[in-house]
C-alpha positions in Angstrom: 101.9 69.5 101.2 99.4 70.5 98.1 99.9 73.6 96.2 96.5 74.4 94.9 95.8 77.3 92.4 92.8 79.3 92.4 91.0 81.5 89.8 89.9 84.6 91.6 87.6 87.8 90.8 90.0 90.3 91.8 90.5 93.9 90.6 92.6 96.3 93.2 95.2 95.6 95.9 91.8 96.0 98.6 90.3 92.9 96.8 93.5 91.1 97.0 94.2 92.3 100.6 90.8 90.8 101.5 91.2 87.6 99.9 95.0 87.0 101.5 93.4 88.2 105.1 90.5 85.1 104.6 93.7 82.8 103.7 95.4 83.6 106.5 93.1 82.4 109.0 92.9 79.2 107.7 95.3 76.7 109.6 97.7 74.5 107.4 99.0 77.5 104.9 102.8 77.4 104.7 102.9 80.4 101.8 100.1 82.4 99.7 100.8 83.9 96.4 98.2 86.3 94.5 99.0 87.3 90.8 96.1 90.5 90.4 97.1 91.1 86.4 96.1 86.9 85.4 93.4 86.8 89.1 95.4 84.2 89.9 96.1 83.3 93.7 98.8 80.1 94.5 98.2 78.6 98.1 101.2 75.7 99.8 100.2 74.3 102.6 98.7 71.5 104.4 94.7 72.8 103.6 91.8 71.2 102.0 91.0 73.0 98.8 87.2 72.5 98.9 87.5 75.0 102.9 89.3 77.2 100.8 87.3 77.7 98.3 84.5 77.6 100.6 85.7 80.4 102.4 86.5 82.4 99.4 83.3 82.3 97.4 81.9 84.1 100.5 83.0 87.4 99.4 84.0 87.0 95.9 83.7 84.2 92.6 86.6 81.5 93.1 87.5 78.7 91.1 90.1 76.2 91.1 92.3 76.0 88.8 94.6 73.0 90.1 95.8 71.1 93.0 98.8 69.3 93.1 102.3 68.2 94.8 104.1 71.6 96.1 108.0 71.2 94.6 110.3 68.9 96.7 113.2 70.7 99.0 116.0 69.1 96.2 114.3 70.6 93.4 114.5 74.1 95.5 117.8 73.9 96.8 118.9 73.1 92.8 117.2 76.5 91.7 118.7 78.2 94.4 122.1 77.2 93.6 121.0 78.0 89.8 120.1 81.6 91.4 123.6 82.0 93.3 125.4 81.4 90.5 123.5 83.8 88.1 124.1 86.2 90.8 127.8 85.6 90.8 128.2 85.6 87.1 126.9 89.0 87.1 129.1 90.1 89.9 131.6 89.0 87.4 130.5 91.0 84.5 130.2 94.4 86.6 133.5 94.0 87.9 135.2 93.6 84.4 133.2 96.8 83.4 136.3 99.6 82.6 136.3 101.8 85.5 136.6 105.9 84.4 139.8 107.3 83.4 141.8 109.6 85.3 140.9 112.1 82.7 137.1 111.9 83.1 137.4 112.1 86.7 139.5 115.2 86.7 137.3 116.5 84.3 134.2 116.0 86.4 136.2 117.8 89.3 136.5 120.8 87.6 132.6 121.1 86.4 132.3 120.9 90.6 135.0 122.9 92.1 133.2 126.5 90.8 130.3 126.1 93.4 132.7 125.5 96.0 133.6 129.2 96.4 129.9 130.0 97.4 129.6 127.4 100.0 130.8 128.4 103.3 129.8 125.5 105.9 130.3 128.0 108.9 127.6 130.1 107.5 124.9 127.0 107.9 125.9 126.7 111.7 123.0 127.7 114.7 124.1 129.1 118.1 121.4 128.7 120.8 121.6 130.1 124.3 119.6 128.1 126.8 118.8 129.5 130.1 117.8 127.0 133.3 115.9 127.8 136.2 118.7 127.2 138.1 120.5 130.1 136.4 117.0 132.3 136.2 114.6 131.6 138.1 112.1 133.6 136.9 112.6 131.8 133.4 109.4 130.3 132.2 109.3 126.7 131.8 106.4 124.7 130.6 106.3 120.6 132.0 
């Protein structure tokens, strides 16, 4: 597995969803990656770099950039664990956050209980009468 970074001439998401759609067909590509603010696009996969760059300078000015090792599954599995526990830590922190008094609450109640004198929910309800051709037959139905 190579990951192989490319210098592209990208401007717009149409130039990038051009250059991801001649990626995609080439065999070998586990994941593509296209950065359009630095034109930068990150391929990892089984692919030789010089077929993809062939088939890129095609339509638009390519480069590359570099090609190296793609990042072993330990080093992944340690970041994602670093990830989980960021996550958790800040599940922490928003749990200890003070949750409103009763005082705010009720206060907030009030500011909301005025407008409930205008709402009726009965008003909002729709009654429909719907006739068959069983019970009319000369009812006009279109099928």
């Amino acid at each position: 597995m190579k990951k192989i970074v490319l210098n592209l001439d990208i401007n717009d998401a149409k130039e990038k969803q051009k250059a991801m759609k001649v990626v995609s067909s080439l065999p070998g590509i586990d994941s593509i990656g296209i950065d359009v603010n630095e034109k930068k696009m990150t391929v990892v996969g089984s692919v030789d770099p010089v077929s993809l760059v062939m088939k890129l300078r095609k339509s638009r000015h390519t480069d590359i950039l570099s090609v190296g090792p793609a990042k072993d599954e330990e080093e992944k599995e340690e970041e994602e664990a670093i990830e989980v526990e960021v996550k958790e830590e800040k599940q922490e922190e928003e749990a200890k956050k003070e949750v409103p008094d009763d005082d705010q609450q009720m206060a907030a109640v009030e500011l909301v209980n005025p407008y409930k004198i205008y709402y009726n929910p009965y008003d909002a309800a729709q009654f429909y009468y719907v006739q068959s051709a069983q019970d009319n037959p000369n009812f006009c139905t279109i099928l």
